[in-house]
VOROGU-795366 format. One record per atom (N, C-alpha, C, O, CB): x, y, z. Coordinates in steps of 0.02 Angstrom, whole numbers, plus 50000, padded with zeros to 5 digits. Last residue first. Glycine has a CB too. Layout:
BEGIN
XYZ...
***
This chain:
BEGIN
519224842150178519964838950220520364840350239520754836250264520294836050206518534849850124518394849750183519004845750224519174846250283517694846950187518824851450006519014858350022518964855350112519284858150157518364866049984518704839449931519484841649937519454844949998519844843550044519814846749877517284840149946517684833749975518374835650004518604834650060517814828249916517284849349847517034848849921517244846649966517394849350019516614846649930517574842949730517904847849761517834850949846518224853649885517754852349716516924832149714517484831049729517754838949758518124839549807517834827549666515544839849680515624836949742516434834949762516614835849820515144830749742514864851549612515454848149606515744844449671516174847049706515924852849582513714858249611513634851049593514324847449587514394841749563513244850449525514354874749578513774869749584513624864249567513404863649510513374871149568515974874849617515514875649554514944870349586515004864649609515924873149467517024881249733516664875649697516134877249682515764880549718516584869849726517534893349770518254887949786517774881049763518044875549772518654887649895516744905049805517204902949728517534896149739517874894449691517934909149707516054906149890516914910749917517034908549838517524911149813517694906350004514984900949889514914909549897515684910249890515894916049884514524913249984515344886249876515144889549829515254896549847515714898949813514514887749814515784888150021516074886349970515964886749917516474888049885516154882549970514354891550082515174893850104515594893150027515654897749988515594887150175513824879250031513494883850028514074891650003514164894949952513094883450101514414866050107514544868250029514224873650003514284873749942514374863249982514164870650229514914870750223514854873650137515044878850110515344861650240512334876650249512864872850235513764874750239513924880450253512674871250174511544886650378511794886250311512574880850290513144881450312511924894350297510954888950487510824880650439511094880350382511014875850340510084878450416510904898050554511354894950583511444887150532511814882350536511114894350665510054908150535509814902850561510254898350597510114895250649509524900150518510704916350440510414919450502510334912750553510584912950609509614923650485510554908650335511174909750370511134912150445511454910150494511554914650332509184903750309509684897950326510514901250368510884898350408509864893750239508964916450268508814914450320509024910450363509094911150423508484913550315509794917950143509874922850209509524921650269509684924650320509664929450195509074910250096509544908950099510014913350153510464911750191509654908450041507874915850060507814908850100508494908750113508524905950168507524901650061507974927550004507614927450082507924919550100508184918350154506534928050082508424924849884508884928149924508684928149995509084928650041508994934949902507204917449828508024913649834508354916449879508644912949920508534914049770506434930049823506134923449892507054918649889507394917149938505054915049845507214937849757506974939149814506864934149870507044933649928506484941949800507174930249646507874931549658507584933049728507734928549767508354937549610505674931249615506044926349616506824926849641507014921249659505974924149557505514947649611505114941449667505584934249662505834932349715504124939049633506084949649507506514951049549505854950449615505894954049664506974958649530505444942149377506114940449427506504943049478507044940849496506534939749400504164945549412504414938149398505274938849439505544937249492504434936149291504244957549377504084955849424504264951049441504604951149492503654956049429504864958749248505254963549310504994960849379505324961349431505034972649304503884955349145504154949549189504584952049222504934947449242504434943749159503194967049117503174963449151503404958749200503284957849259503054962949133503714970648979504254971949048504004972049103504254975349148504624978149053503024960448905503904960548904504044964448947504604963148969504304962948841501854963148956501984956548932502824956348932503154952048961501614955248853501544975248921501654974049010501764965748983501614962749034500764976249084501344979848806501924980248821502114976348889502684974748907502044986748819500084969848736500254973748766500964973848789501224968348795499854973948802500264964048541500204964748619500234971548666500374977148644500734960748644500634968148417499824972848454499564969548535499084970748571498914970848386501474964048358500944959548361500424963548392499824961948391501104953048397501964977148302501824972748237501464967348264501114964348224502484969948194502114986648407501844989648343501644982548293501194982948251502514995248304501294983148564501604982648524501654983448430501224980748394501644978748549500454997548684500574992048624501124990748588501494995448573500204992848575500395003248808500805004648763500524999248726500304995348768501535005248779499535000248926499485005948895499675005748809499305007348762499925010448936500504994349008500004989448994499624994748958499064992148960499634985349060501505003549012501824997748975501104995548954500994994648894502354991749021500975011949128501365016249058501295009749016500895011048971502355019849066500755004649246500335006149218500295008949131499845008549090500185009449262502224998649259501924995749226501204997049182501004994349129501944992249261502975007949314503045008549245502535004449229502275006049175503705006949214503035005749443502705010949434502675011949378502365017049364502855015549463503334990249456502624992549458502605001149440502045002949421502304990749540504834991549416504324988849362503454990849385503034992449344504444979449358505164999749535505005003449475504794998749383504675000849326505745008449473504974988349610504634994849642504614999149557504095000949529505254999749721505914978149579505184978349572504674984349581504094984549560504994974149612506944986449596506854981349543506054982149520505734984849475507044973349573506864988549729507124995949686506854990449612506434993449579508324999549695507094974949785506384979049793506534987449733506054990249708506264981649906508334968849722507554967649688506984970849710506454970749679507314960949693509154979349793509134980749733508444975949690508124978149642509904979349710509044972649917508604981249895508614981549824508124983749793509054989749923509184960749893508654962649920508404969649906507854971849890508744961549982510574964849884510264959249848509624961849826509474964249771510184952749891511024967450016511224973549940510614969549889510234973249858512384972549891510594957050076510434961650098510524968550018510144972149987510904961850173512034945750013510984946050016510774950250042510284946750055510514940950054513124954050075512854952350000512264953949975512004958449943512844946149987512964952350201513004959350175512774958750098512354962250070513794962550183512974939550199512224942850234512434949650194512014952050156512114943650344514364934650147513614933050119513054936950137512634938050093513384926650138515134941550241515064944750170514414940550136514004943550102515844943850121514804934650332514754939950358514434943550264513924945950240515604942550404515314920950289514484920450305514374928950313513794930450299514234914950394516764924450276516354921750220515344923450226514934925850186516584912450225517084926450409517214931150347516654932150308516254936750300517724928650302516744912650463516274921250481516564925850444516214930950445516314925050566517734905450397516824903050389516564910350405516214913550365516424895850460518874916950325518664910450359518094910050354517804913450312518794909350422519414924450158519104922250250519164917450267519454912950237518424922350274519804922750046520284922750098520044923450172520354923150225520714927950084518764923049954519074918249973519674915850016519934910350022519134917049935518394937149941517664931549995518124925350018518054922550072516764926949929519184939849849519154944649909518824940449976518954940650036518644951649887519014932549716519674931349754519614935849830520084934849869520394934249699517474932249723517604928449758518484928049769518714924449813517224923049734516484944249699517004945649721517384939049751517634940049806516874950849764515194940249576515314938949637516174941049652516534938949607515094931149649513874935749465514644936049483514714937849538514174937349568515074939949447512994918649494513064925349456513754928749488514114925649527512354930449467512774905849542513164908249476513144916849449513264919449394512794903549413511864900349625512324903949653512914905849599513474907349619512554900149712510614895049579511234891649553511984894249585512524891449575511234892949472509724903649583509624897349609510384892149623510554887649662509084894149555510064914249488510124913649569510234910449591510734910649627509814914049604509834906749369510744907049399510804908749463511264907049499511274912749363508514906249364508944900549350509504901149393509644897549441509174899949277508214920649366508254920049407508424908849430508434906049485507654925049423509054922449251509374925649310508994924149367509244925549421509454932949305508024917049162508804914649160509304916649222509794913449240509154917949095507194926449134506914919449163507614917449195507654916449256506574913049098507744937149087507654937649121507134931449197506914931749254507594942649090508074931148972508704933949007508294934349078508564931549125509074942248974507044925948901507664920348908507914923648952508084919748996508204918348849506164939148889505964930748924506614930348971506754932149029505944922548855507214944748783507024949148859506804940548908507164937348947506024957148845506974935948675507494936648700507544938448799507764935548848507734941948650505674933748657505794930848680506454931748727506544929948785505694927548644505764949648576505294948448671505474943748684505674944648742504434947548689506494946048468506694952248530506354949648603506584948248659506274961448507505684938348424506374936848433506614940648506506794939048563506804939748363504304945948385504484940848442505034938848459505034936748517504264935848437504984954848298504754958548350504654950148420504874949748477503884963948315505384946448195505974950348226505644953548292506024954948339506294956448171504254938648140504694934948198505294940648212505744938248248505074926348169503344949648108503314944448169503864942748193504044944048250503014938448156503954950547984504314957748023503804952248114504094952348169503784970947976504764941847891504294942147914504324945947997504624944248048504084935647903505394945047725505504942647793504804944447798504394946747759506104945847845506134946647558505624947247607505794946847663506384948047672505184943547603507234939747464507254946447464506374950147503506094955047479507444948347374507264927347472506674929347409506804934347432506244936847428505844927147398508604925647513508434921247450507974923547429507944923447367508314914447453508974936847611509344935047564509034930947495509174932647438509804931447598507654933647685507814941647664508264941447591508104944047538508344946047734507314922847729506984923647673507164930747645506904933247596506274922447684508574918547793508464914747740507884918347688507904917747627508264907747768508354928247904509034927247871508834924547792508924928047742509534921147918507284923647975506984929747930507764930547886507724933547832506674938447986507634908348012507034909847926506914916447923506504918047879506094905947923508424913848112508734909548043508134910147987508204912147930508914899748061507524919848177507984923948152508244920848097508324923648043508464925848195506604907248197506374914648187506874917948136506764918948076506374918948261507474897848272507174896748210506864904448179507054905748122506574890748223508034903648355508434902048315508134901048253508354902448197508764897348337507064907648458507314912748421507634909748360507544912948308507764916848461506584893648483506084897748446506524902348403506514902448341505564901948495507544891348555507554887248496507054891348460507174892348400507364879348505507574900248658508214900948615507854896448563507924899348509509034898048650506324894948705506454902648682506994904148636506954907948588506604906948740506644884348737506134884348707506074891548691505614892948653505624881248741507484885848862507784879148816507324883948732507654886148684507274867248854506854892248946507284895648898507624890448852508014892048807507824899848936505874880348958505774888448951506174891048925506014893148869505714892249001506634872349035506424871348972506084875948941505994874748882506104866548968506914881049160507384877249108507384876449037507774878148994507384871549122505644880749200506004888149193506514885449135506514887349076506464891749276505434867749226505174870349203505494878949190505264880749136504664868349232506594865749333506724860849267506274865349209506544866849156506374851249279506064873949431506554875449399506814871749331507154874449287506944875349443504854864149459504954871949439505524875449422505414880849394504774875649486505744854649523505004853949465504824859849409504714860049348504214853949516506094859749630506774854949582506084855149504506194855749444507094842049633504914863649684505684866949684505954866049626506044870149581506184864149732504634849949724504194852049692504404859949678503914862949655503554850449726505524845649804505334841149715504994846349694505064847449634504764832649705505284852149912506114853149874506064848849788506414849149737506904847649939503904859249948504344854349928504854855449898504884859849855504114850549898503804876750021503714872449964504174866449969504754867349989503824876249898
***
């Protein structure tokens, strides 16, 4: 795939959870407002609150893949050198990898159970909220393939390194700058 067309799809994931949190906010703030002031609510928006929620988290991780932000042993990664560093990356992405096939492997065997189940107050199907198991641990998957490839490959960046060890935050270029002088 194009790297715009990458950069396209992730803006879109973006505004996705941009659009989930604002939904929730509005939801939860008017079932707040109508419980207290007319002593009601609206049992919709607590059951969509919830599912958006699941969405946001699980759209969101595969955001932070992308982003090389999730946590990470980096005072241990940061005392290598480049083949320290690249060694503990492959071992990384490899743990990675099983854990989104174990991911995905037991969202499909649940899924037949879920697309079964209904929801009690909108009467969706359940495979709608733990569905997206697929979504993201295919998405963390193809991030973790490409990048393990680039290493294998020999194409993997300095600032790549550097992000994986902790020593710079995605998009921080002065620091780069520092680390390489």
């Amino acid at each position: 795939m194009p790297v715009r067309l990458i950069d396209f799809l992730f803006r879109l994931f973006e505004r996705f959870i941009v659009a989930c949190l604002a939904a929730m906010v509005v939801m939860v703030f008017g079932n707040v407002v109508l419980r207290y002031a007319f002593d009601s609510g609206i049992a919709l928006s607590e059951e969509l609150s919830r599912f958006l929620f699941v969405w946001l988290t699980f759209v969101g991780a595969v955001v932070v893949a992308r982003e090389n932000a999730h946590m990470g042993v980096e005072t241990l990664v940061g005392r290598f050198g480049s083949a320290g560093r690249l060694f503990c990356m492959v071992v990384s992405d490899l743990l990675v990898l099983v854990c989104c096939a174990v991911f995905f492997w037991g969202t499909w065997r649940q899924a037949p159970l879920n697309a079964s189940n209904i929801a009690p107050i909108t009467g969706i199907s359940m495979i709608w909220i733990y569905g997206i198991g697929f979504f993201t641990s295919i998405g963390i998957a193809l991030l973790t393939l490409a990048r393990l490839a680039r290493a294998l490959s020999g194409r993997l960046g300095e600032r790549e390194l550097a992000e994986f060890a902790g020593e710079l935050d995605s998009g921080d270029a002065a620091s780069l700058k520092r680390h390489l002088e």
